[in-house]
N, C-alpha and C positions, 0 to 999 in steps of 0.2 A: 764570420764566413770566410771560409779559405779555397773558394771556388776561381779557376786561373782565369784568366779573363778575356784571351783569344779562343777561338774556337777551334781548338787545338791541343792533342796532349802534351802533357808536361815531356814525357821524353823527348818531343820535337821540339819544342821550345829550347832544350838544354843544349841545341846543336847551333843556335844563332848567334853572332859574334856576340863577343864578349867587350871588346874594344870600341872606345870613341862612341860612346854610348851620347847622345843628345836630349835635351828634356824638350815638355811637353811643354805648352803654354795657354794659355786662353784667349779667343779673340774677344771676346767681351768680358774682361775682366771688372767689368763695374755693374754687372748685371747679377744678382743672386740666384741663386738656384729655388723652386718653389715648393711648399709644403707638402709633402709625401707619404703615402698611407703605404707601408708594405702590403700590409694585406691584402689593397687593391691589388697594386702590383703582383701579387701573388696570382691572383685571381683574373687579371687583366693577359698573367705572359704564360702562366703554364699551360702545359699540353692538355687539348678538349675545350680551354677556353675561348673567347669568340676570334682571336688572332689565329688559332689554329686550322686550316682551310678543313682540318676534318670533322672540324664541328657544326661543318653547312653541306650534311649529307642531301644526296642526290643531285649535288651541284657538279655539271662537268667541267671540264678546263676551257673549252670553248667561249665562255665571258669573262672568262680573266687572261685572253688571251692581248698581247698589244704588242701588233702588226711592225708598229713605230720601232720598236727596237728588236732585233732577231737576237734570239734564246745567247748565242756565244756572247752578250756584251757583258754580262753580269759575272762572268768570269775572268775575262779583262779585266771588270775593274777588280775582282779581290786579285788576280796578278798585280796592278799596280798597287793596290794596297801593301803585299808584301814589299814591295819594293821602295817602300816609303816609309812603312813602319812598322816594328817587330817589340812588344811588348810584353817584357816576360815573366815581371807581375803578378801574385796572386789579385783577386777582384778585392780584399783586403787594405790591398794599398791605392789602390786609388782615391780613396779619400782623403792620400796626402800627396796630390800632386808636386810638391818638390821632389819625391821621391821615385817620381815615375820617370822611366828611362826607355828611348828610342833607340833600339839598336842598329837600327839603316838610318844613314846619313838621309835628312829631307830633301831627295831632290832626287827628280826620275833619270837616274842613272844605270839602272838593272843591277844593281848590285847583287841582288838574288839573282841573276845570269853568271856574271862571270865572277863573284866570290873575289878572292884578291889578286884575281888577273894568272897570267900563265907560274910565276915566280910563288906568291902566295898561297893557291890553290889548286898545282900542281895538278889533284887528281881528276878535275874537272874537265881536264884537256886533252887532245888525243896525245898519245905518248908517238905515236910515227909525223904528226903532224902537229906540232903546237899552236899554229897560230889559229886549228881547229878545237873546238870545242867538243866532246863527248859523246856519241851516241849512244842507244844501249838497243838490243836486239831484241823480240820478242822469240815465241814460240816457234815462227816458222823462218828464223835467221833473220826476220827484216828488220831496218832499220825504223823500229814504230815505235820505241820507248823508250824514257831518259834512262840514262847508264844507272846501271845499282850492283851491288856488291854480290857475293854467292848467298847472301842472305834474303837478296829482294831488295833492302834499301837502296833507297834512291841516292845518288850520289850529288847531291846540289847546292847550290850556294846559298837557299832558302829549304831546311827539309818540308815549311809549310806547303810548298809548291808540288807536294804527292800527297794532299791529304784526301784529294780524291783525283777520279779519272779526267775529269776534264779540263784542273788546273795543271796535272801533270802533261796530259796531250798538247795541252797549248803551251808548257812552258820547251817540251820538245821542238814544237813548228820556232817556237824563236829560235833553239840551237840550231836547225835547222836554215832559220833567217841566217845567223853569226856567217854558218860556215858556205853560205850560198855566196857570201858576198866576197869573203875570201877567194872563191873563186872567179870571182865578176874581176875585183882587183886583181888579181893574178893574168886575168886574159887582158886585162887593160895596162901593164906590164907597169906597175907598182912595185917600186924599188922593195925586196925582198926584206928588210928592216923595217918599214913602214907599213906594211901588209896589216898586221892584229892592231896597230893602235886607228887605223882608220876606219879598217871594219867595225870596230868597236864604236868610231864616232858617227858613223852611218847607221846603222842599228839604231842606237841609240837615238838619234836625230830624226829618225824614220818612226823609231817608237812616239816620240814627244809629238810630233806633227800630228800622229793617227789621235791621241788623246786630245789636242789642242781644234784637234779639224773633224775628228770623226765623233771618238767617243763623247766627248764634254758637247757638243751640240744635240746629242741624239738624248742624253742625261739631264740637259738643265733646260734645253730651247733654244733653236740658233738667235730667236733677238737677246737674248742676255750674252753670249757669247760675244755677239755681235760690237752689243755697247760695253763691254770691258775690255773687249781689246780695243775700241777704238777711243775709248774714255780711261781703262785704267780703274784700279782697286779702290775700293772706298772702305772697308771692314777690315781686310786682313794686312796687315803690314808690321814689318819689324825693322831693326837699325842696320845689323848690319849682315844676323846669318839669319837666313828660314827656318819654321821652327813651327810643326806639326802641333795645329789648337785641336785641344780636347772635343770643340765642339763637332768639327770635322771629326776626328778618329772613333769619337766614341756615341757621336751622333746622327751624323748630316751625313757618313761615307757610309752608315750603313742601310742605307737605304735600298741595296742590292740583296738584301736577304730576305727583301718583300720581290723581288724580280724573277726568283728562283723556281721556275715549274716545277709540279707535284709529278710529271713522268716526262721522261726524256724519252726518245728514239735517237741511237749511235750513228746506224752507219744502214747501209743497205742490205746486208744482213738479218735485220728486224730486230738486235739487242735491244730493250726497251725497261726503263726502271727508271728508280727512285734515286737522288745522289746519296742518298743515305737509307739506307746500308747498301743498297746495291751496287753501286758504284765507288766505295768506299778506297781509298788508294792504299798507298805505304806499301804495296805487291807488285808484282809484275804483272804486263799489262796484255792477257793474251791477244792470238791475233781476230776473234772476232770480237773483239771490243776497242779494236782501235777507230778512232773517231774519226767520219767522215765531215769535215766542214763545213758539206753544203747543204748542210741539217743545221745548222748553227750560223752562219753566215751568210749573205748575198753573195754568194760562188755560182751559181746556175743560174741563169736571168729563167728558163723556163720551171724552174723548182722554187717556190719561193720558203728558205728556212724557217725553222718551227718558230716560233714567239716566245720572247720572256714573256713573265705574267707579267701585271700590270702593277704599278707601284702605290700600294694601297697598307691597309694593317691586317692584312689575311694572310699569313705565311704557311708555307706547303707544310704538311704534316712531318713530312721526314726532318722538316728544324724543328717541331716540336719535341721530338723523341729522339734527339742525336744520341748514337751506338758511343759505348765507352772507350769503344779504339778512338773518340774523337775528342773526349772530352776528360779523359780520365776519371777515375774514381772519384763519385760525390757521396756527400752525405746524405742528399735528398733527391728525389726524384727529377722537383721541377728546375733543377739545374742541367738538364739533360735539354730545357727548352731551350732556345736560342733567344724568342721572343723574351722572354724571362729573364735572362742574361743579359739583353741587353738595357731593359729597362732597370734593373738594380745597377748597371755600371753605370748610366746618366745617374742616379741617384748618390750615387757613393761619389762622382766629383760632384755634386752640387752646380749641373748643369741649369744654366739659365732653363726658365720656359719657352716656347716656343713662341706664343705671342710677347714675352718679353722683347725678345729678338727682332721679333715683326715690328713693334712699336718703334726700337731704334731702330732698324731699317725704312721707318717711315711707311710701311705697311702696312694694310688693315687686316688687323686678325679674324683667324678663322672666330666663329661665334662659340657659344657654349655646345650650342644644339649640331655645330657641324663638327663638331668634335665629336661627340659620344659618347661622352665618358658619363655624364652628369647622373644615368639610371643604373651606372654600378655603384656609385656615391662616391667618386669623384669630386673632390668640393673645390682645389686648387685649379693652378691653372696644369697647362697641360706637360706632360715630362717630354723635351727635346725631342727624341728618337720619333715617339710618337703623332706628334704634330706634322714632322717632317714628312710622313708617310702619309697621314689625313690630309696637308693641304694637299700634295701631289694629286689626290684623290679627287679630290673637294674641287680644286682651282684650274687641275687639266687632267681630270679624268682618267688620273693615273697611267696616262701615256708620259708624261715626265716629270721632273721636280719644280715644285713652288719657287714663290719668290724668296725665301726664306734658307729653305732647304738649298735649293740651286744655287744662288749667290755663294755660299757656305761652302759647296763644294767647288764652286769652277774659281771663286777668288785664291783659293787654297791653291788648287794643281798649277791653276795659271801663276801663282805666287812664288812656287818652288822653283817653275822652271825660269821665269825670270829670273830668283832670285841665285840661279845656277850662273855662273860664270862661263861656261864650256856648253852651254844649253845652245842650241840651233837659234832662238830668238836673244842670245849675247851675242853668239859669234859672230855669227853674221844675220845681219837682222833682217836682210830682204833674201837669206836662202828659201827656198824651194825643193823638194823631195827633185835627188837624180837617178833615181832605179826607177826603169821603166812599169808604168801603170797602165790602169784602165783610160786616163786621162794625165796629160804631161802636165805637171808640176804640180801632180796632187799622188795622194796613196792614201791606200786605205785598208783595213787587214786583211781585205781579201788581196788585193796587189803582194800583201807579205806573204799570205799563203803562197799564191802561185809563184812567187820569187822561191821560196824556202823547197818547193816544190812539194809542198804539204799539201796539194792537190792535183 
């Protein structure tokens, strides 16, 4: 099988550095991976199978709505997913982890923002102003889309970040963040030298907080958050660089592609559709499709934002059937499925099971019978991706991640950025967010939108 293995065409793949590539690692490297029937899998992840939300016709969106997290966080996380990791891989090589290679450095730095800085990545930057960052204009001259060539392409330090409208919109409002703060420093009379390396560390620092305070509490549960920051990692650890485990990348982070509603509404306008195909990126982004936030975020206290779905094993139909502008040329059909894709990648590294994991975690696993699988003939235990989504389900009602799942992701992100040297919890360990909020010495995306003035 020579299927790539982000959800993403190869020609956007061929534009992510090439340099300082880092490897993959395992955090349970004494755990094996469990006995695998493709067939199942076959049967389990392609399009019309029971993963597919369109195979529980006359169901509306209405019960798989959850309140707990608003529709914009699941795109967050796959922004910071780019931002952490770029894998450029057919789904072939994965079954020889040595050979898998990270092309963003592990650690939430935006690298996908600013590329290699004004010096490196030149065209990212405004040419009248360097210590700004790039805007790009839509249809009716406004500044509402990331800069792209006379071709449409996006001009960016991750081309993943226009694979559709909504990673593109928000990778905007962060340029928008960069260059609002440039202006913040400049009125607060910031030595003209030091202007782009602070913004940069403000941003940045302002980004890690919203994940460590906003995102990763509303994803795993504030008491787990809770008790690792104030207790500290027990699973994920390394000697002396961070280093993105398989079971996260290719398991435990995607638990966002169960999050993803089967129909969006934009903006007040009434644009409404599917992220795929309808909202498909790599184009210009007219102007009634530019994105209102307060469809997608807590911006309006009297609007309350639409709802991700709920984190279960029912994925909207349009990741059954993703458009070949996203996946390139396959040889079969159910390569076009996401669910599909991603249970053959847990297979191809020989991903522990899920109650594997639980067990070393000192967890009690989910049962046969809350699993599921047992009347497809399923006879193993359960394949990673999939359990992570069933406990979610099963243990909180898929308003957030299990114990299993959860631990997996917030020891990870909390790992990177400790394990970051220039990270807001090294530098200084009792900072606090100084761009003003909704609340002083807290932020949260909405405080970034109205800062960026993306609302």
């Amino acid at each position: 099988m020579s299927t790539h293995s982000c959800v993403i065409a190869p020609r956007l793949k061929d534009s992510l550095a090439t340099a300082d590539a880092s490897k993959y690692g395992r955090m349970f490297p004494d755990l094996p991976g469990p006995v695998t029937d493709e067939a199942i899998l076959l049967k389990l992840g392609r399009a019309g199978s029971m993963m597919d939300a369109a195979s529980r016709v006359g169901e509306n969106e209405a019960p798989t709505d959850n309140p707990r997290i608003p529709a914009g966080f699941p795109f967050l996380g796959q922004f910071i997913a780019h931002d952490i990791t770029a894998d450029r891989s057919l789904l072939l090589h994965h079954a020889r982890l040595n050979e898998l290679r990270n092309f963003r450095t592990p650690r939430l730095d935006l690298e996908s923002l600013y590329g290699g800085g004004p010096t490196g990545s030149p065209y990212l930057y405004d040419l009248d102003d360097a210590d700004k960052l790039l805007i790009g204009v839509n249809d009716q001259g406004e500044l509402a889309d990331v800069p792209r060539n006379r071709q449409g392409r996006a001009l960016l330090g991750d081309a993943r970040n226009d694979v559709h409208l909504f990673i593109s919109q928000l990778h905007l409002a962060f340029l928008k963040f960069h260059n609002a703060i440039v202006d913040y420093l400049r009125a607060e009379r910031v030595p003209g030298a030091q202007v782009f390396a602070e913004a940069q560390r403000l941003v940045r620092w302002h980004y890690q907080w919203i994940v460590v305070n906003e995102f990763l509490p509303l994803s795993v549960g504030d008491d787990l958050v809770s008790d690792l920051l104030a207790n500290g990692l027990k699973f994920y650890t390394f000697v002396e660089q961070p280093y993105i485990p398989v079971e996260f990348a290719d398991a435990a982070y995607r638990f966002g592609h169960s999050q993803v509603r089967s129909i969006y509404t934009l903006n007040n306008g009434g644009a409404k559709g599917q992220v795929f195909p309808d909202f498909a990126g790599t184009c210009p982004v007219p102007h009634d499709r530019v994105i209102d936030w307060a469809y997608f975020f807590s911006v309006d206290q009297g609007r309350p934002p639409q709802a991700s779905k709920l984190i279960d094993t029912i994925l909207a139909h349009s990741l059954s059937d993703l458009p070949t502008s996203v996946v390139g040329e396959t040889k079969t059909a159910q390569e076009h499925s996401l669910a599909y894709r991603d249970l053959v990648r847990g297979e191809a590294l020989d991903l522990p099971s899920g109650e594997a994991i639980a067990r070393e975690m000192g967890v009690e696993p989910l049962s046969t019978s809350e699993v599921g699988l047992y009347d497809l003939g399923w006879k193993s235990e359960t394949p990673l991706w999939f359990y992570i989504l069933k406990e979610a389900e099963v243990r909180n009602r898929g308003e957030w991640l299990g114990e299993v799942g959860g631990r997996i992701v917030a020891e990870v992100l909390l790992g990177l950025i400790d394990g970051d040297p220039s990270s807001y919890r090294n530098a200084e360990t009792e900072w606090q967010p100084v761009l003003p909020g909704a609340q002083p010495g807290h932020f949260t995306m909405t405080d970034l939108f109205r800062f960026a003035g993306a609302v």
